[in-house]
C-alpha positions as CSV (number, residue, x, y, z in Angstrom):
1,X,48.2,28.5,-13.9
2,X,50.3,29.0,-17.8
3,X,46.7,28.3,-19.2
4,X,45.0,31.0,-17.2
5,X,48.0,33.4,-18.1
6,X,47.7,32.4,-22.2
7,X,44.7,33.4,-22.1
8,X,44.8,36.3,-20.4
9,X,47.5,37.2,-22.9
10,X,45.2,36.2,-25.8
11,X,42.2,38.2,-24.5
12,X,44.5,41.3,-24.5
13,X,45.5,41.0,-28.0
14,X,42.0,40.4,-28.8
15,X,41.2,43.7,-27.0
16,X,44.1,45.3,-28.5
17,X,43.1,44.1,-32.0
18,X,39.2,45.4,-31.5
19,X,41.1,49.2,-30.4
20,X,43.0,49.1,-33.6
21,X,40.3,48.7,-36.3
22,X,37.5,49.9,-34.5
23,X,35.4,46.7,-34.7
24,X,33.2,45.2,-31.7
25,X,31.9,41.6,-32.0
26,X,28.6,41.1,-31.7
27,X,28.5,38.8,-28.5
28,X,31.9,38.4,-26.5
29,X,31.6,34.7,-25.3
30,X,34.5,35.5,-23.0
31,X,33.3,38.3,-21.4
32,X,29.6,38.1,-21.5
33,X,29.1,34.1,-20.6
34,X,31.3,34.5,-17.7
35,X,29.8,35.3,-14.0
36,X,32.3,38.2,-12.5
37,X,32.1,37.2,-8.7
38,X,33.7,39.4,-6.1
39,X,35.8,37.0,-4.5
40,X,36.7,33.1,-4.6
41,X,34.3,30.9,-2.6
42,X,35.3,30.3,0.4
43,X,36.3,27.0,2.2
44,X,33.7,25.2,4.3
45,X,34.0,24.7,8.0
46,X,34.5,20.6,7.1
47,X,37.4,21.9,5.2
48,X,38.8,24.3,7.6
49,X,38.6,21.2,10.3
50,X,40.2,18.5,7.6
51,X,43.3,21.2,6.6
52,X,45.1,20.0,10.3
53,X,47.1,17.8,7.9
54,X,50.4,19.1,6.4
55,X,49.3,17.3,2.8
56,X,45.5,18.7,3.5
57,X,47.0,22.1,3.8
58,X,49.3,21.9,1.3
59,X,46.7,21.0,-1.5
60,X,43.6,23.6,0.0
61,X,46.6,26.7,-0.4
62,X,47.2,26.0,-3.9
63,X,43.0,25.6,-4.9
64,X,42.7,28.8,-2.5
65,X,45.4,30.7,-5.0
66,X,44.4,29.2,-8.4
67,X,40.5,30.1,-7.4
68,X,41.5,33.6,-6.4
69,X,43.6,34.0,-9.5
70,X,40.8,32.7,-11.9
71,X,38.2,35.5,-10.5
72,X,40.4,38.7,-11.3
73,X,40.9,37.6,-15.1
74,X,37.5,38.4,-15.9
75,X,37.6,41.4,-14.1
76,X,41.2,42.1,-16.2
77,X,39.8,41.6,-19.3
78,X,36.5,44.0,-18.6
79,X,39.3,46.6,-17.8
80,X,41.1,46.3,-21.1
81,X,37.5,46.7,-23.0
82,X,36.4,49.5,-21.0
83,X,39.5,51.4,-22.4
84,X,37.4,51.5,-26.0
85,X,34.1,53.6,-25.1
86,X,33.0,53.2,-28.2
87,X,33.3,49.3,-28.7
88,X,31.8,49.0,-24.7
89,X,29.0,51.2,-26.3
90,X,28.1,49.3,-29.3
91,X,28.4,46.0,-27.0
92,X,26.4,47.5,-24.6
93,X,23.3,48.0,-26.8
94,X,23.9,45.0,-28.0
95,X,23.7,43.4,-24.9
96,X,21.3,45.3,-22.6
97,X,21.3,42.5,-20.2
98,X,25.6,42.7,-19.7
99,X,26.0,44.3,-16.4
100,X,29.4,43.3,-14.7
101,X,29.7,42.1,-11.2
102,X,32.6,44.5,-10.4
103,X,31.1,47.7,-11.7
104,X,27.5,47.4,-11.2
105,X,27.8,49.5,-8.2
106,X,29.8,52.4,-9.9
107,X,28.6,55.7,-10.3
108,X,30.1,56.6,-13.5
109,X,29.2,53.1,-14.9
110,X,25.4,53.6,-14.1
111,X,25.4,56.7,-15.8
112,X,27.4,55.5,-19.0
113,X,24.4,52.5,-19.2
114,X,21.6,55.1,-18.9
115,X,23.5,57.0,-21.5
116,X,23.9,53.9,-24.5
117,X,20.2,52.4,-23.1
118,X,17.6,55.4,-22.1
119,X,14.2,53.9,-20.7
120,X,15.8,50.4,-21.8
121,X,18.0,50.3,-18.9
122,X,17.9,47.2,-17.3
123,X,18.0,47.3,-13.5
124,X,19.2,44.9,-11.3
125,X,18.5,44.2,-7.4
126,X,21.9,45.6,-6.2
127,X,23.3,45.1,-2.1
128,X,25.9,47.3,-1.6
129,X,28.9,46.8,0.6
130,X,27.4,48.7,3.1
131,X,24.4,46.2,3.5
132,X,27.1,43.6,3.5
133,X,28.1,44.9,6.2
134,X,25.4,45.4,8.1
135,X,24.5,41.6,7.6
136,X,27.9,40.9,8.8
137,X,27.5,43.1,12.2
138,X,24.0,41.6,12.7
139,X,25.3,38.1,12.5
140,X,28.2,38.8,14.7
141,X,26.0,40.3,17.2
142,X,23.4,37.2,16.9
143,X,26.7,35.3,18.0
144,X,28.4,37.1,20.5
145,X,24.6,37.2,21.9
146,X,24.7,33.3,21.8
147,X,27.6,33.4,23.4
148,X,27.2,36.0,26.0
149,X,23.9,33.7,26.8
150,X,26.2,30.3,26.6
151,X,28.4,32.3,29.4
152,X,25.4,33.2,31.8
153,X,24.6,30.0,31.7
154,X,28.0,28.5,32.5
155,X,28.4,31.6,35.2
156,X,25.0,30.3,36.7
157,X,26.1,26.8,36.8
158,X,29.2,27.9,38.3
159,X,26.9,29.5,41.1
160,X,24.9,26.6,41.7
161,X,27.8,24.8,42.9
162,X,29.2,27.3,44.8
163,X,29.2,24.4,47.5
164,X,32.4,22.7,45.8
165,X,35.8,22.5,46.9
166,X,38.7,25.2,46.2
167,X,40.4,23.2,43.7
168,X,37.3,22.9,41.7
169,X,36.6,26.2,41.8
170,X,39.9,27.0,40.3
171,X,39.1,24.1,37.4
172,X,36.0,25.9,36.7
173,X,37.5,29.5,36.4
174,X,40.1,28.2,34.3
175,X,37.5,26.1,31.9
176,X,35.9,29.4,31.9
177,X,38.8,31.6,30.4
178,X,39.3,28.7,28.2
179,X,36.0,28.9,26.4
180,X,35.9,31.9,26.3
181,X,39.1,32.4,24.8
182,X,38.3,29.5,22.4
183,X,35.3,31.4,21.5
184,X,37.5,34.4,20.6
185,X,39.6,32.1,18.7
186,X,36.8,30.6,16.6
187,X,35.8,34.0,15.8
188,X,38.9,34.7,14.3
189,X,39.4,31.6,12.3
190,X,36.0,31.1,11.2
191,X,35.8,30.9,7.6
192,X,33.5,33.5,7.2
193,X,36.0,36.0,9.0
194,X,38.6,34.6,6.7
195,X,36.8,35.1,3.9
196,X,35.7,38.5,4.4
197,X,38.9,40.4,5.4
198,X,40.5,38.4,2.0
199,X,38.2,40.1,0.1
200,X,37.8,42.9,1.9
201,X,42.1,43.1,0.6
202,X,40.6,42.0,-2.9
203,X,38.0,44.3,-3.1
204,X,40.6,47.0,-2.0
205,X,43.5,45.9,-4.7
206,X,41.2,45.5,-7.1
207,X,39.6,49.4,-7.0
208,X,43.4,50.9,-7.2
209,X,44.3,48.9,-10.0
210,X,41.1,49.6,-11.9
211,X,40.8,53.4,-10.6
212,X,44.9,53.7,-11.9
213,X,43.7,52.4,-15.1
214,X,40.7,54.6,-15.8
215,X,43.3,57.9,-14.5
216,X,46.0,56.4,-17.5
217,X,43.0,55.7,-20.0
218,X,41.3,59.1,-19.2
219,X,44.9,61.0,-19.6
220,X,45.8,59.2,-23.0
221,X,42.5,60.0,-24.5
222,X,42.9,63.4,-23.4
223,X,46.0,63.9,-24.9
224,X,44.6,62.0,-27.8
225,X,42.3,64.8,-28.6
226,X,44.6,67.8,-28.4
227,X,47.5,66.2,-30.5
228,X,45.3,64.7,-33.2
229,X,42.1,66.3,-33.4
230,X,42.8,69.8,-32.7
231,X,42.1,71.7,-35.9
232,X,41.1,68.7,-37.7
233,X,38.6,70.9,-39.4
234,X,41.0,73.1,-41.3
235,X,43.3,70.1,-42.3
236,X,42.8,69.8,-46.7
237,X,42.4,66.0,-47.3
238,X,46.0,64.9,-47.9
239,X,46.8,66.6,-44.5
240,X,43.4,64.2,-42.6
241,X,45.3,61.0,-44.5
242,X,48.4,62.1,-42.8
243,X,47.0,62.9,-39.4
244,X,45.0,59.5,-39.7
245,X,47.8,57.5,-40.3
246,X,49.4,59.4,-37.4
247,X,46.9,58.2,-35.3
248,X,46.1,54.6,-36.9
249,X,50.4,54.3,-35.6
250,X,49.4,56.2,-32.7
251,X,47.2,53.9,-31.4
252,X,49.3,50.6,-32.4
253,X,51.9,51.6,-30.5
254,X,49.5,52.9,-27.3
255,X,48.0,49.5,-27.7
256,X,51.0,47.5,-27.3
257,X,52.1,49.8,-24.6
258,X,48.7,49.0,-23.0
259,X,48.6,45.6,-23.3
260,X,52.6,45.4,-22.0
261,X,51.1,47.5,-19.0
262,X,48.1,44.9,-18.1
263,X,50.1,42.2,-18.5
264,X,52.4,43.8,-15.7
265,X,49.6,45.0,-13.7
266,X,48.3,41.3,-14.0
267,X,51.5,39.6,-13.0
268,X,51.7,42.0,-10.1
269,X,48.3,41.3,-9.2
270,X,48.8,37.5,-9.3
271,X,52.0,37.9,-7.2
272,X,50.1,40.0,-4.1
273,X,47.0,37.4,-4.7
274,X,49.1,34.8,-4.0
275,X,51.0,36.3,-1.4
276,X,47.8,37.5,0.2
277,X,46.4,34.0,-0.1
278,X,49.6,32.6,1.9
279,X,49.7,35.1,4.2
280,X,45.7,34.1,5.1
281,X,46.0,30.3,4.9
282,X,49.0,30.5,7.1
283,X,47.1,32.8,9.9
284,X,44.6,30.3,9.7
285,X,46.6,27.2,10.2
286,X,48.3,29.1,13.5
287,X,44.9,30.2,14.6
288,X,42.9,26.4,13.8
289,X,46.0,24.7,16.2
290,X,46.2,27.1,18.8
291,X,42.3,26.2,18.7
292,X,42.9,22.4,18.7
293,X,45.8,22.5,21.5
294,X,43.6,25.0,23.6
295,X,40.5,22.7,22.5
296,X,42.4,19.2,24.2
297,X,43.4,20.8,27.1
298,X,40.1,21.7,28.0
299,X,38.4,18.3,27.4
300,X,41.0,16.7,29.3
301,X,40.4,18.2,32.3
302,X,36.7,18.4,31.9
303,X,37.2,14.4,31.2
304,X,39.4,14.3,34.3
305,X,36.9,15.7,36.3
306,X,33.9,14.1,35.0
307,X,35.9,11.1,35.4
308,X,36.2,11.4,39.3
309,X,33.0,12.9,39.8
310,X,31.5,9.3,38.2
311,X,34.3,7.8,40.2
312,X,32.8,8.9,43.5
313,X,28.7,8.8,42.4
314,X,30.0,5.0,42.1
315,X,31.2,4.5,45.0
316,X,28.4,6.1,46.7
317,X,25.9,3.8,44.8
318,X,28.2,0.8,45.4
319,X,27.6,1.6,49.0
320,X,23.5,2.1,48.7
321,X,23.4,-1.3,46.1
322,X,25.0,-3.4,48.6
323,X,23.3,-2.2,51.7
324,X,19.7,-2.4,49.7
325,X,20.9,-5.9,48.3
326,X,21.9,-7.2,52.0
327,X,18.2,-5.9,53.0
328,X,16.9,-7.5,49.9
329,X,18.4,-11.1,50.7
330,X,17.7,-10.9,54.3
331,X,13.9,-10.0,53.7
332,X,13.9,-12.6,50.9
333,X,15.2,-15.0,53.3
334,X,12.4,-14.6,56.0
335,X,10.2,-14.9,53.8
336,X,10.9,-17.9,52.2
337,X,11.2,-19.3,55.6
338,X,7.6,-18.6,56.5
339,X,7.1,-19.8,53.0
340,X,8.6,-22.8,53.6
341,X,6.8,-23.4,57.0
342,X,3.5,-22.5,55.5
343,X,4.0,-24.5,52.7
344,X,5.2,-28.0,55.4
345,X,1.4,-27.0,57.3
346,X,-0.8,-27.3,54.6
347,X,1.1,-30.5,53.1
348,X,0.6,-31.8,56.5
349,X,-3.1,-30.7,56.5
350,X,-4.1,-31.7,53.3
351,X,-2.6,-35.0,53.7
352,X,-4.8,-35.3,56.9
353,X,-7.6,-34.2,55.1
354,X,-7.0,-36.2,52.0
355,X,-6.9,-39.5,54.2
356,X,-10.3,-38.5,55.8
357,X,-12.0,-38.2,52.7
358,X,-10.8,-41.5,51.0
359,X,-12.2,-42.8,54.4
360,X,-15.7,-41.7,53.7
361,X,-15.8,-42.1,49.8
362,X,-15.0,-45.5,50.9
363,X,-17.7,-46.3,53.5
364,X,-20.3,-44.1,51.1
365,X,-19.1,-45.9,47.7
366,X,-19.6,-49.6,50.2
367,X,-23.2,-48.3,51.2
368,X,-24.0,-47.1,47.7
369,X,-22.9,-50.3,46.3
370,X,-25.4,-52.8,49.2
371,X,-28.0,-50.5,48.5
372,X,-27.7,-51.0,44.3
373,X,-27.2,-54.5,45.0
374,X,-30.6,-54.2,47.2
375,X,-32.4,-52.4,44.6
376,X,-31.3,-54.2,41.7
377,X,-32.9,-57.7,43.3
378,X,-36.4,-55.9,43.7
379,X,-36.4,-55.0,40.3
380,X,-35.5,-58.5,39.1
381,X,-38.7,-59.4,40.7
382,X,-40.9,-57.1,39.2
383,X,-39.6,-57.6,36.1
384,X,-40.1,-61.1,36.5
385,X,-44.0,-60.2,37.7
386,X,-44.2,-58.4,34.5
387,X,-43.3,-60.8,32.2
388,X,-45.6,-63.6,34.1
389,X,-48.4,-60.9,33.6
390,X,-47.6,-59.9,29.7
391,X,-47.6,-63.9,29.0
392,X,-50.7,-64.4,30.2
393,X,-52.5,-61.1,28.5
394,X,-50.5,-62.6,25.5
395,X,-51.8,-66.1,25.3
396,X,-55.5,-64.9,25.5
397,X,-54.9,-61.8,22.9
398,X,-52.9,-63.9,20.4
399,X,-56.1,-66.0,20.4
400,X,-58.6,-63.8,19.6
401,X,-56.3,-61.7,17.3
402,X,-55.4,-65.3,15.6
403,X,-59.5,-65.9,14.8
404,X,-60.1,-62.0,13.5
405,X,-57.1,-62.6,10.9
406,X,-58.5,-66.2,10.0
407,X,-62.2,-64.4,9.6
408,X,-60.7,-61.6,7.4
409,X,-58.4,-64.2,5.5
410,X,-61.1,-65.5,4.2
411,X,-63.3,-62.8,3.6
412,X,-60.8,-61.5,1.2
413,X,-60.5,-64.8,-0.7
414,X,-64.3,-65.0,-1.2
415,X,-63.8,-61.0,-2.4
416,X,-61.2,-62.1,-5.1
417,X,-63.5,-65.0,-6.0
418,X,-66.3,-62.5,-6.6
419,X,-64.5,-60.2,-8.8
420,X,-63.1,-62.7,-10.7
421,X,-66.9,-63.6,-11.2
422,X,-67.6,-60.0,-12.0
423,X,-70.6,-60.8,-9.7
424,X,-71.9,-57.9,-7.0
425,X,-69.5,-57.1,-3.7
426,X,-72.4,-56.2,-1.5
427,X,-72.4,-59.5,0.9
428,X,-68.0,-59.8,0.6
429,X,-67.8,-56.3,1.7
430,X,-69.5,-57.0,4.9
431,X,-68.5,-60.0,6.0
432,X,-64.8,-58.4,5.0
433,X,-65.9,-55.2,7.1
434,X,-67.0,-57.2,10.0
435,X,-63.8,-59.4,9.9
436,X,-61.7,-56.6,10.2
437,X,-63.7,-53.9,12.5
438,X,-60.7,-52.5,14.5
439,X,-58.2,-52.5,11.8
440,X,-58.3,-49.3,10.0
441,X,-56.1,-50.1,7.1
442,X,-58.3,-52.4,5.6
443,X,-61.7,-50.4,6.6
444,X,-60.0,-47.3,4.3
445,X,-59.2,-49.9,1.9
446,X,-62.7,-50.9,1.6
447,X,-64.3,-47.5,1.8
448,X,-62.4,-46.2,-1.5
449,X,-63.8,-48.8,-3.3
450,X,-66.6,-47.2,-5.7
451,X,-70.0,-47.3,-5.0
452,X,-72.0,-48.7,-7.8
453,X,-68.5,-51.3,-8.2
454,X,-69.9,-52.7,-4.7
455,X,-73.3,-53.0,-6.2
456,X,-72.7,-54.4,-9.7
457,X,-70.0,-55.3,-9.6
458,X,-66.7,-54.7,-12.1
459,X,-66.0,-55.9,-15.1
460,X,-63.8,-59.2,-15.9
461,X,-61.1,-59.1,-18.1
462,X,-62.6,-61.1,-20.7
463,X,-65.5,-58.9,-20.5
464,X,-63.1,-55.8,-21.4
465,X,-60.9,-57.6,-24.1
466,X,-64.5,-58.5,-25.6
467,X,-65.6,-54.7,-25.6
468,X,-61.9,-53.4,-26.7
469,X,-62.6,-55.1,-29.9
470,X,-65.8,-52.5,-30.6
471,X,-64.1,-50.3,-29.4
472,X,-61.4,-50.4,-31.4
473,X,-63.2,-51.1,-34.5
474,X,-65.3,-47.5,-33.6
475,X,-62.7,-45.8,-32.1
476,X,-60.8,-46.9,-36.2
477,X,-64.0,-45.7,-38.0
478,X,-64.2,-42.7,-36.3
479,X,-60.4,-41.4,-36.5
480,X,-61.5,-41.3,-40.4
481,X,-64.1,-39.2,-40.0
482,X,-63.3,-35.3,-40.7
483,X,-64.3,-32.6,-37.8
484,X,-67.6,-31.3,-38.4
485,X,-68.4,-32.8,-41.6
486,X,-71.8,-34.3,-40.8
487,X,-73.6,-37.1,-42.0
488,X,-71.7,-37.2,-45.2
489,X,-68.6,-37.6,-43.5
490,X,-69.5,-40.1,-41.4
491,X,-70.2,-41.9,-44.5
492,X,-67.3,-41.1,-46.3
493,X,-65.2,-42.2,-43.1
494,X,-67.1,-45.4,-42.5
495,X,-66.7,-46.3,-46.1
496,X,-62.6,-45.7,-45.8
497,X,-62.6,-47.7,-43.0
498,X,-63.4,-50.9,-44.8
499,X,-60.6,-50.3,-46.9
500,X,-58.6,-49.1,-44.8
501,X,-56.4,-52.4,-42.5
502,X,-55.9,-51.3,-39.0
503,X,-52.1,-52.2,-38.0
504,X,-51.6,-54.7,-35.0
505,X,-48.5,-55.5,-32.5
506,X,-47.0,-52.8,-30.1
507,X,-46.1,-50.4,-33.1
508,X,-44.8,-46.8,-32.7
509,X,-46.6,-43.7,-33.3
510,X,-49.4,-40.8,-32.3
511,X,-52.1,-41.6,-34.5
512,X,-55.1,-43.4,-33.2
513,X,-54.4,-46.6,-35.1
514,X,-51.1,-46.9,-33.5
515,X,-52.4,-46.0,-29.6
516,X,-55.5,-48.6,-30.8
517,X,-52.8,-51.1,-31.5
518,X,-50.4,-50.9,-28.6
519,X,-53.9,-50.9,-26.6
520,X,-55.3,-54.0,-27.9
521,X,-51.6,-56.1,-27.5
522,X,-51.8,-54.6,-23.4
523,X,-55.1,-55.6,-23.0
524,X,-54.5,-59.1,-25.1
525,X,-51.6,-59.9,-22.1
526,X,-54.3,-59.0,-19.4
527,X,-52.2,-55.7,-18.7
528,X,-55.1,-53.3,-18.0
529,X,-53.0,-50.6,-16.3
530,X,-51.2,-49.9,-19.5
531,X,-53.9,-50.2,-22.0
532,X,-55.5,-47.5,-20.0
533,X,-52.6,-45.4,-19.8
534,X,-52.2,-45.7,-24.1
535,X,-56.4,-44.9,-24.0
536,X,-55.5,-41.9,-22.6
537,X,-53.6,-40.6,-25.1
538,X,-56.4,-40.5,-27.5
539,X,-57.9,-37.0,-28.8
540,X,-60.9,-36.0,-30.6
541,X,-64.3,-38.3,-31.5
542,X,-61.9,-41.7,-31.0
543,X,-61.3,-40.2,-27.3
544,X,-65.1,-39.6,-27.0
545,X,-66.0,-43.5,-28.2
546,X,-63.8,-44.9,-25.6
547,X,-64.4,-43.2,-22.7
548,X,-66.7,-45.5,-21.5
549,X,-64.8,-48.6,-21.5
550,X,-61.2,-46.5,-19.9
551,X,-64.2,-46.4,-17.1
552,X,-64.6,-49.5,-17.0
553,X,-61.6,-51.1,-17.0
554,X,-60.3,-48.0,-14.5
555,X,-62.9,-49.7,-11.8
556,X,-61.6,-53.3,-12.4
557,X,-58.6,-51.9,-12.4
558,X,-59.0,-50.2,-8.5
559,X,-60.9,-53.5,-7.5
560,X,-58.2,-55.5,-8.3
561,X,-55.7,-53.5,-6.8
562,X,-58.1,-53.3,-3.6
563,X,-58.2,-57.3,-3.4
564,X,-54.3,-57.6,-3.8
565,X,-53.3,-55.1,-0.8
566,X,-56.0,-56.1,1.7
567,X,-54.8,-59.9,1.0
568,X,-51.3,-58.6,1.0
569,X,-52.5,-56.9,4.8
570,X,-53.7,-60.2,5.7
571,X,-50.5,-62.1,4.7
572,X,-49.0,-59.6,7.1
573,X,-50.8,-59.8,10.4
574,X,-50.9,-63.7,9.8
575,X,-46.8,-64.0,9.4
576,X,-46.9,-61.8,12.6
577,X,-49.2,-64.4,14.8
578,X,-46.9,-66.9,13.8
C-alpha cells in the first residue's frame, strides 16, 4: 500500500514537472503500458464459498482493498495529465493508439481525439453502460426464469403428492419458502451482484472526482487567460519577460497547489475505497451465513424425511423379501423332494436294468465264444487240407522246375564256352532259348543280343588287343597328319611318325597319344569297358581309324555282359530250388 502511494506521489511530480517546462515525453511507460480497467476483478464463486473462515476472510478483504486501490491510480495519474492540453495533445499524436479505459466513452474526450487525429482516429468497439446493463437484466431474467421453472416443478411435485399426510404438507411448504428465500439470498450475495453495485459506487466516485477536477482545471485556465494574456499584444518586450516570469511562478505555485490537491483527493479516495470495500465484504459475509444456516436447516429436514421415507420403503420390502423368500424355500423344497424321489427311481431302474444286460452280454459273449471255438477247429482243418494239397503240387513242380534250371545251367555254360572261342552263337542260343521258354528275363536277355554277334560270332580278347596294336600305330600316324593337306601330308605325317616315340603307361592328357596310351594299358589288363570309354574321347581322322574296332570290342563287350547275368539268373533260381 506505501509503494502504491510513492508512486502515485512520484507520478504527480512527474506531471507537475512536464506542466512547468512545457515538455511531453515521447512514450509514457506509466500511463500508456498500463490497462485502465473499470473496476477490480471480482472474486470467484469458489472464493465466495472458501471466505466462511474468519482467517479466509480476513486475507480476501485486504486483496479486495489493495486490488481496488491499484485500479484508481492509473485513472489518478490520467487526471493529472489531462490538466496539460497541450502535453495530452502532443502525446496523443504520438500515440494514436492511447485511448483510456475511463474516458473512452466521454463526449468531450471523443471530440478532443478527432480534433489532435482527423481521419486518423482510431476507433474502438465501445459497450456502454447501458449495454451493460441490458446484459445484466437479460441474465437476471434468464435466472429468475430458471428459477420460476425450478418452482413449477417443485409446486407440481408438491401436487403429485397431494395424497401425503398433514405434517408433510407442512415440511413441504416450509422447504418451499426456504428455497425460495435461499434463492433470494443467492441473488444478493452472488459475486456478480457484488461486484456490480461496487462498481456501480466506483464508477459513481470516480465521475465526481474527475468532473470536480476538469470544473477546477477549466476555472484556473480561465482565469489564467484574463490575468496573463489579456493585452499581451501591447506589452514592449521587457514588460512580456516580466509577465512570463509571472506566469512561469504562476504556474509553480498552481502546480504544487495541484499536486497537494490530488494527493488529497487520492487519500480521500483511498479512504471511501476502503471503506466501500469493508462495508461490501462485510454485507457479504452476513448474507453467505444467513445462506449456510438457512442452507443446513433445509437439508436436515429434507435428510430427516428422506431418512424415514427409506425407513418405511424398508420395512415394506423387508416384508415382501421375506414372504417371497418363505415361497422361494418352500417351492425349492418340493422340488427337491420330487427331485430326490425321481432321482431314488431311476437308480433303482437302472440298476435293474444294468443287471439284465450284464445277464445277456454274458450268455451272448458265452455263445460267441463256443461258436469261435467251433469255427476256429474247421479252419484248422482246412488249413491243414491246404497244406497236404500245396505239398503235393510242390513235390511235382519243384521237379520239373529243378530239370528246366539244370537244362538252362548248362546251356549258358556251353554259351560262355563259345564266346570265349569267338566261335558263332547260333546252336547256344537255342538250346539256351529252349531251356528257358517261360522265363522271360533270360528270353529279353537273349533277344538284345546283336544279330550278326549270334551269327559270327564276337571277337576274343586276344583278337582285340592284337587289332589295338594297328590301331594304335594308325590311329599315331594319322594324329600327325594336318586337316586337308592331301597326299603330301600324309606323307609328311607318316614320315614324323617314325620319329616320332608314342608314350606308354596310363599317362595324363587330351591328345591322341595320351588317350592311345591309357587305351592300350586298359585293354593290356583285359578291361575292355574302359578302353572303349578312352576310344571315345578321340576326335578327328584318329576317331575315324578306330571306329571299327570300338565296334568291335562294344559287341564282346554286350556278349560278355549277356553271358554273366543270364549265369548270374541261373545261380539264382538254382539257390532257390535248394
Amino acid at each position: 500500500m506505501l509503494r502504491q502511494v510513492s508512486r502515485t506521489r512520484a507520478a504527480v511530480r512527474a506531471v507537475a514537472q512536464s506542466r512547468r517546462t512545457f515538455i511531453v515525453p515521447s512514450k509514457a511507460p506509466h500511463v500508456s503500458k498500463t490497462a485502465l480497467p473499470i473496476c477490480a476483478k471480482p472474486p470467484s464463486k469458489i472464493e465466495l464459498v472458501t471466505s466462511a473462515a474468519d482467517a479466509a476472510k480476513s486475507t480476501s478483504a485486504a486483496t479486495a482493498m489493495d486490488s481496488n486501490i491499484g485500479s484508481f491510480l492509473p485513472k489518478l495519474l490520467l487526471l493529472g495529465l489531462l490538466l496539460t492540453p497541450t502535453a495530452t495533445a502532443l502525446y496523443v499524436k504520438q500515440n494514436p493508439e492511447w485511448n483510456p479505459t475511463a474516458l473512452k466513452d466521454d463526449e468531450r474526450w471523443i471530440k478532443f481525439r478527432e480534433l489532435v487525429l482527423g481521419n486518423e482516429t482510431v476507433m474502438e468497439k465501445k459497450r456502454s453502460l447501458e449495454e451493460l446493463n441490458v446484459a445484466i437484466d437479460r441474465e437476471n431474467k434468464v435466472h429468475k426464469a430458471e428459477e420460476k421453472a425450478k418452482e413449477e416443478a417443485k409446486a407440481v411435485a408438491a401436487g403429485a403428492a397431494a395424497a401425503t399426510t398433514a405434517v408433510e404438507k407442512k415440511v413441504d411448504e416450509a422447504t418451499v419458502k426456504a428455497c425460495e428465500k435461499i434463492a433470494q439470498l443467492v441473488g444478493e450475495a452472488s459475486p456478480e451482484r457484488m461486484t456490480y453495485q461496487m462498481d456501480k459506487q466506483i464508477q459513481a466516485t470516480t465521475n465526481d472526482l474527475v468532473s470536480s477536477l476538469k470544473a477546477e482545471s477549466d476555472a484556473a485556465a480561465v482565469e489564467m487567460d484574463k490575468q496573463y494574456l489579456s493585452g499581451i499584444n501591447e506589452l514592449d518586450a521587457n514588460a512580456l519577460a516580466i509577465r512570463v516570469t509571472q506566469l512561469a511562478t504562476e504556474m509553480k505555485h498552481r502546480s504544487k497547489w495541484e499536486a497537494v490537491r490530488l494527493l488529497e483527493s487520492l487519500r480521500h479516495m483511498e479512504e471511501d475505497a476502503r471503506k466501500k470495500s469493508a462495508e461490501v465484504l462485510r454485507r457479504q459475509d452476513e448474507l453467505h451465513k444467513e445462506l449456510l444456516a438457512r442452507e443446513l436447516r433445509l437439508q436436515q429436514e429434507m435428510l430427516s424425511r428422506q431418512s424415514r421415507e427409506e425407513m418405511a420403503a424398508l420395512k415394506k420390502q423387508y416384508a415382501e423379501d421375506l414372504a417371497r423368500n418363505v415361497n422361494q424355500q418352500r417351492a425349492s423344497l418340493l422340488s427337491e423332494v420330487q427331485r430326490t424321489f425321481a432321482r431314488e427311481s431311476k437308480m433303482i431302474e437302472d440298476r435293474y436294468t444294468q443287471q439284465l444286460e450284464k445277464a445277456k452280454e454274458e450268455m451272448q459273449k458265452t455263445l460267441a465264444d463256443e461258436r469261435e471255438k467251433r469255427v476256429q477247429q474247421l479252419e484248422n482243418y482246412r488249413a491243414e487240407l491246404r497244406a497236404l494239397g500245396t505239398i503235393l503240387d510242390n513235390s511235382s513242380t519243384y521237379e520239373a522246375f529243378s530239370h528246366r534250371v539244370h537244362k538252362a545251367s548248362m546251356a549258358a555254360l556251353a554259351l560262355s564256352d563259345r564266346i570265349e572261342a569267338a566261335a558263332p552263337l547260333r546252336s547256344e542260343i537255342r538250346a539256351l532259348r529252349e531251356a528257358a521258354r517261360n522265363d522271360s528275363f533270360i528270353q529279353a536277355a537273349v533277344k538284345s543280343l546283336p544279330q550278326d554277334v549270334v551269327e559270327q560270332g564276337a571277337p576274343s580278347v586276344g583278337q582285340l588287343q592284337e587289332r589295338f596294336n594297328v590301331v594304335k600305330s594308325v590311329g599315331h600316324r594319322a594324329a600327325l597328319v594336318p586337316e586337308k593337306s592331301g597326299i603330301i601330308g600324309q606323307a609328311f605325317g607318316t614320315a614324323l611318325s617314325l620319329l616320332v616315340i608314342p608314350p606308354g603307361g596310363p599317362i595324363e592328357g587330351t591328345d591322341t597319344d595320351a588317350i592311345l596310351s591309357r587305351a592300350e594299358f586298359a585293354v593290356k589288363a583285359g578291361d575292355i569297358e574302359k578302353a572303349i570309354a578312352e576310344m571315345k574321347d578321340l576326335s578327328g581322322l584318329p576317331a575315324q581309324v578306330s571306329q571299327d574296332w570300338i565296334s568291335a570290342a562294344e559287341s564282346r563287350l554286350a556278349v560278355e555282359q549277356t553271358a554273366k547275368v543270364i549265369k548270374a539268373h541261373v545261380a539264382l533260381l538254382a539257390a532257390s530250388c535248394s
